[in-house]
C-alpha angles and dihedrals in degrees: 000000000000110000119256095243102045092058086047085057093048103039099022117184098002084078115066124221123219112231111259100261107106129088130210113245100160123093086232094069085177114067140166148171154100121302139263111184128215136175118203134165105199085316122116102171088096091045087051092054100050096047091059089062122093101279093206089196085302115146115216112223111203119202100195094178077256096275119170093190092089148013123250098187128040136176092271097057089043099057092042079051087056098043090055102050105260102144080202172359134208121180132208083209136030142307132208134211086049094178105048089053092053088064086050121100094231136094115247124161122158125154102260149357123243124178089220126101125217130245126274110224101121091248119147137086133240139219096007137126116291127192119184136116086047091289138097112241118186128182115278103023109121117245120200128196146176138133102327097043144282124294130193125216118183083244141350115307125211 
């Protein structure tokens, strides 16, 4: 993979750059694909689903409205995203078992850890628009994160 800031050097402003307020939790701290959209609200059902589904080198990117009064990703979902092929995840709200998923081989940031687990309603919905970090993100654009941040191109760039 080609370094953030290197992608940033050759195409500039048509690739938009997530605000700098996410960590890096996953074994796997380099991470890209195409993108799959949620939005939750304290609610992983939806998260849990969709990790179960061939991953095909996708990476899930989870808007969870932000919230640090639960966590939208554990141990558990990370490790059935990494058994079905996602490269990886990056939530717009917190994670738990933060150690156990850093000894996973999966991407995973996200902005906090919470012990707390979510609900479990089957509320969310899925491939649609998200805007957080200060940038767009649409199903199907192709994200791109590693040490220095996360950055989205309308698709994958060689």
């Amino acid at each position: 993979m080609v370094a953030t800031a290197d992608l940033y050097d050759a195409h500039g402003e048509t690739l938009r750059v997530l605000a700098p307020i996410f960590r890096d939790f996953g074994g796997k701290r380099t991470f890209e694909g195409p993108v799959v959209t949620l939005k939750v609200h304290e609610d992983n059902s939806l998260v849990r689903s969709t990790l179960e589904e061939p991953g095909e080198g996708r990476v899930l990117v989870v808007d969870g409205g932000g919230s640090l009064r639960c966590a939208l990703v554990g141990d558990n979902l990370a490790e059935i995203g990494l058994d079905n092929g996602w490269a990886g995840i990056v939530v717009y709200g917190c994670i738990r078992d933060a150690e156990p998923i850093g000894a996973l081989a999966i991407g995973v940031k996200a902005i906090a850890t919470n012990p707390r687990k979510s609900v479990k309603k089957g509320v969310g919905e899925r491939d649609v628009e998200l805007r957080f970090g200060e940038v767009t993100i649409k199903p199907g654009e192709y994200l791109y994160a590693d040490a220095d941040g996360v950055v989205v191109a309308d698709g994958r760039l060689d």
